[in-house]
C-alpha positions in Angstrom: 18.9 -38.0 -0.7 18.3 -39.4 -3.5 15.1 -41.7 -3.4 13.3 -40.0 -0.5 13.2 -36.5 -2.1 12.8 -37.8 -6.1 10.2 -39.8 -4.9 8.6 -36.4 -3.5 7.5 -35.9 -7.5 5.2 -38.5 -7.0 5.0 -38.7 -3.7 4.7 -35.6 -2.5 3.2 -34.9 -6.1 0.9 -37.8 -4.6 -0.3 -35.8 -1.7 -2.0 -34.2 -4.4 -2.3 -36.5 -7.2 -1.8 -40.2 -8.4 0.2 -40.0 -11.2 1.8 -42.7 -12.0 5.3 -43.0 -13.8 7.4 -39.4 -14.7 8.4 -39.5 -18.0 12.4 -38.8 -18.5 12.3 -39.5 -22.2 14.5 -38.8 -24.6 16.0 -36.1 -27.2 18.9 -35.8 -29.6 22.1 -34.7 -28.9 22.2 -31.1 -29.7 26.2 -30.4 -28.1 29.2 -31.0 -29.6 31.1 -31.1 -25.9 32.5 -34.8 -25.4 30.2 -37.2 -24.7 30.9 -40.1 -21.3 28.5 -43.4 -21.7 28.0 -44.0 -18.2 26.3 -48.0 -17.6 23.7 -47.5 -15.1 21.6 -49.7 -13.0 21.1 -50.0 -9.3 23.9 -53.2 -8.5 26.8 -51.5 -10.7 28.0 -48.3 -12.3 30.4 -48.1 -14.9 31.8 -45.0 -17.0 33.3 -45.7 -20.0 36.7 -43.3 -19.7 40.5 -44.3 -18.7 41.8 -42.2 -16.5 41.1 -38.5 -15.2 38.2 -36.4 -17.6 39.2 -33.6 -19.1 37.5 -30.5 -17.1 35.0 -28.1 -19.1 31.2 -29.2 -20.6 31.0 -33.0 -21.1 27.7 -35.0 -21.7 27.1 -38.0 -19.6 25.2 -40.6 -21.6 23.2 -43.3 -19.1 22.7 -46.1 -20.9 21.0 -49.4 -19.5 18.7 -52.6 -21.3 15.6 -52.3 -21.5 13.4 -52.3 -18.6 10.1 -51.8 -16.6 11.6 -50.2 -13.8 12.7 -45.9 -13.2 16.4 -45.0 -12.4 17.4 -42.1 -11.0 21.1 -40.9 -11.8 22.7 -38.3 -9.9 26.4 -36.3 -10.3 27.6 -35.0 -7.4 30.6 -33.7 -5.0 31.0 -34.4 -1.4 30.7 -32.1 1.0 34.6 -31.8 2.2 34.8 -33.9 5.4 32.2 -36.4 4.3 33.0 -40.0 2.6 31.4 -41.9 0.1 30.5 -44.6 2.9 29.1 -42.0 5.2 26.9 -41.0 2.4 25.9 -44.6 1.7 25.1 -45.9 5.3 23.1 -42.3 5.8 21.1 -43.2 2.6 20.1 -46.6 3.6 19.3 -45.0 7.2 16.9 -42.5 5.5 15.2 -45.1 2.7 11.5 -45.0 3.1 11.3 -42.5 6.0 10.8 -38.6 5.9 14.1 -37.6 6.7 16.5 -36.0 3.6 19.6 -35.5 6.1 22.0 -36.9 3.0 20.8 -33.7 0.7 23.4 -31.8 3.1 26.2 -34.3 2.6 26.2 -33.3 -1.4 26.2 -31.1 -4.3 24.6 -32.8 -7.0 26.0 -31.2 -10.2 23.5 -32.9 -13.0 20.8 -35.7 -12.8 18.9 -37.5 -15.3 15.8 -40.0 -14.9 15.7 -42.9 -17.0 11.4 -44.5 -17.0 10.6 -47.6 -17.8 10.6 -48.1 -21.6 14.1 -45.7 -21.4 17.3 -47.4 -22.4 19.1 -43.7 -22.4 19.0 -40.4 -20.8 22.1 -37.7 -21.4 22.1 -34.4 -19.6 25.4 -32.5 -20.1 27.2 -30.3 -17.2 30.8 -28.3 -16.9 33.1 -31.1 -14.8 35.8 -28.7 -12.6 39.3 -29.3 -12.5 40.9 -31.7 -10.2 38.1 -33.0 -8.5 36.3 -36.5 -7.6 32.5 -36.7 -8.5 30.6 -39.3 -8.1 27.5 -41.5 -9.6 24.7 -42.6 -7.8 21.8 -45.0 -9.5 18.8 -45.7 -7.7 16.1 -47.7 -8.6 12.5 -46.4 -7.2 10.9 -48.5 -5.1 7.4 -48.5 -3.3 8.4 -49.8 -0.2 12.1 -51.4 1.6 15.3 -50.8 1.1 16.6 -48.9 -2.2 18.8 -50.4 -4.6 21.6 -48.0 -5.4 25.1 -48.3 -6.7 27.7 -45.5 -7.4 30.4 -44.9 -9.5 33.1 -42.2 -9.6 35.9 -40.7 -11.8 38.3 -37.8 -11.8 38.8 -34.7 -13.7 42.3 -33.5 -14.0 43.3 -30.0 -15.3 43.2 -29.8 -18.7 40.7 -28.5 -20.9 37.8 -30.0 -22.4 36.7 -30.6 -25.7 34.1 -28.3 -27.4 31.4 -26.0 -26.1 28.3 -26.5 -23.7 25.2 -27.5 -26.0 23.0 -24.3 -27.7 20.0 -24.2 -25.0 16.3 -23.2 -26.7 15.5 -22.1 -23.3 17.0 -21.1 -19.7 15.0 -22.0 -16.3 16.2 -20.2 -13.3 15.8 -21.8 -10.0 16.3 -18.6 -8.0 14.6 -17.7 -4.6 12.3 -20.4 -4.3 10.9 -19.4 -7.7 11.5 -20.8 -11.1 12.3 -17.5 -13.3 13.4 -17.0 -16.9 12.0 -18.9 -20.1 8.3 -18.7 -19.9 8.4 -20.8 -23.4 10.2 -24.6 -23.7 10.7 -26.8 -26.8 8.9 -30.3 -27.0 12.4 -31.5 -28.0 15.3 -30.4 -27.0 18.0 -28.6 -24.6 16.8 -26.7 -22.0 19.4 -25.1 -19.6 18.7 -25.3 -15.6 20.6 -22.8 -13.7 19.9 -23.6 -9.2 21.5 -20.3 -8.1 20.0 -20.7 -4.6 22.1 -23.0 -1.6 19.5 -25.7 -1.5 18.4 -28.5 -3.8 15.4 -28.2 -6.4 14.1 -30.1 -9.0 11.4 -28.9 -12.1 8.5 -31.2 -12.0 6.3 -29.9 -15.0 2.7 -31.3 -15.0 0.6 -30.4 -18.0 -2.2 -28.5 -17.3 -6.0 -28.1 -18.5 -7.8 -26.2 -20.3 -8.5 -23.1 -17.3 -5.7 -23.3 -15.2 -4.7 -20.4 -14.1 -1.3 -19.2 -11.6 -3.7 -18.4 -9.2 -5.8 -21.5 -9.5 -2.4 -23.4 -9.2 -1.1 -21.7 -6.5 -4.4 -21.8 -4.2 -4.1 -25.5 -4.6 -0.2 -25.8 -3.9 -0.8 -23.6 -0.9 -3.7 -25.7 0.5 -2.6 -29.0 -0.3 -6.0 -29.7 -1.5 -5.6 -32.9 -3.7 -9.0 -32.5 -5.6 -8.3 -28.7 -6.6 -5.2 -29.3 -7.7 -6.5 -32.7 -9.5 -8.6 -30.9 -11.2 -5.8 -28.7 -13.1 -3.9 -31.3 -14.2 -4.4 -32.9 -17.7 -2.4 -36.0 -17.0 1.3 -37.3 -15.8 3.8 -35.2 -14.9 7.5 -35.5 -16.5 10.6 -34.6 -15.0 12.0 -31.8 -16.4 14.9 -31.2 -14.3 15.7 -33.4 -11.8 17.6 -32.8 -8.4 20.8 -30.7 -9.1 21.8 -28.6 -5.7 25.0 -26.6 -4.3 24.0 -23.3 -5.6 25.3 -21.8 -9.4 24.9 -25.3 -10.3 23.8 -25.2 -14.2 23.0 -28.1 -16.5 21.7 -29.1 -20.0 18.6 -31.2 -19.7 18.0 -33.0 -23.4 14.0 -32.6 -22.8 11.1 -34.8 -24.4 8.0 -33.5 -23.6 5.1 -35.8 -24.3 2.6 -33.0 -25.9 2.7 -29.3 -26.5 0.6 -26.9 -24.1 0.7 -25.7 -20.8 2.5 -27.0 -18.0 3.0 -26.5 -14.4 6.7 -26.3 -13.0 6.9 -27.5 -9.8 9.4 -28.2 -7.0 8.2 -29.9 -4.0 11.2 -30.2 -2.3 10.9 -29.4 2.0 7.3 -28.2 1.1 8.8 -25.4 -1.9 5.6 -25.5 -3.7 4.0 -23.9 -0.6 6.0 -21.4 -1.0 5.5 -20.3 -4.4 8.1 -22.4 -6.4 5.6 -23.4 -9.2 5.2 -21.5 -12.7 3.1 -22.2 -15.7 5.5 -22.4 -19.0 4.5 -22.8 -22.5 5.8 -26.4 -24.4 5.8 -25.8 -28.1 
């Protein structure tokens, strides 16, 4: 699911461009909804909470030591039918090959990214009434098998705490195409809204002095590494990362290393190709 396809940021990103780590980073809180410290690493995930979650907006906190190495963390639901070890033995079947069968088996509800450095990442989302979700960590690797854990809790039926946090900007993952804000802040919340049935992420790569839609979508379209090397102004940071399921919204606590131009991009099952890239304005 989960590796294979994240890894697309860089290694798909990598068809085109050797990047190096995606920064995840870090912003302040800007939500008064109630906030879960989830413990992530890839042998164990625990959520501090006794007992079912209230449903409505609650802001998951992943919280680990210090380290050298990149997490991804992903929320999600199970596709009715499916179990958690059906998801787990189809993960470690895909690990480190091309297939992304698992992305089917899931509705990933929120994600954050954690880079090394990172000892916390928060992205807030609206948990349902009377359901089980579930946490997966997964630590990137080059090369063998992934190591993951997951975690789960309940939500029962009563209502939350206070409101969703105030986003400076909306993204729109819509018909393989990232619509609404055309402007994000260096710091703070954007909100990601995937309205379409399939997964995407928001990739942004900051862009040079030049680089035009067209120039960027030439390159995309070619695959040609050194065009689209040549429009990028150094590493990329994950804006947004996997959330899927359709009308699946939310609240990414961004951290953007500079102000400028960027390049959103989903390379997801060859997206990009198919014109799901935008240039946005970080300020």
């Amino acid at each position: 699911m989960l590796q294979r396809v994240t890894k697309a940021r860089v290694a798909s990103a990598g068809a085109f461009l050797a990047l190096g780590a995606v920064g995840a980073g870090l912003a302040t809180a800007q939500s008064s909804a109630p906030t879960v410290t989830v413990h992530a690493s890839p042998t164990a995930v625990s959520i501090d909470a006794t007992g079912p979650l209230p449903a409505g907006p609650t802001r998951f906190n992943f919280v680990r030591p210090a380290a050298k190495t990149t997490l991804d963390a992903y929320v999600f639901v199970l596709v009715p039918g499916v179990s958690i070890d059906q998801l787990a033995q189809t993960l470690r079947r895909e690990d480190n090959t091309e297939r992304d069968s698992s992305l089917g088996l899931v509705s990933i509800q929120a994600s954050a990214t954690l880079t090394p450095g990172d000892t916390e990442q928060a992205v807030t989302f609206n948990v349902k009434p009377g359901l089980t979700y579930y946490i997966a960590v997964e630590q990137e690797v080059e090369k063998g098998a992934v190591p993951r854990a997951f975690g789960s809790f309940t939500s029962d039926g009563t209502a939350g705490g206070g409101p969703a946090p105030a986003a400076a900007a909306t993204v729109r993952l819509q018909g393989l195409r990232f619509r609404g804000a055309s402007t994000l802040p260096q710091n703070g919340v954007v909100r990601f809204e995937n309205r379409d049935g399939v997964a995407h992420f928001a990739l942004a790569f900051p862009l040079r002095k030049g680089a035009t839609s067209a120039k960027l979508g030439k390159a995309l379209a070619s695959s040609n590494e050194s065009a689209f090397g040549k429009l990028v102004a150094g590493n990329p940071y994950m804006a947004q990362n996997i959330i899927s399921g359709g009308d699946t919204t939310d609240y990414q606590e961004v951290s953007f290393a500079k102000t400028g131009k960027y390049a959103l991009v989903c390379f997801i099952e060859g997206h990009e190709r198919l014109g799901m890239y935008r240039i946005v304005t970080v300020k």
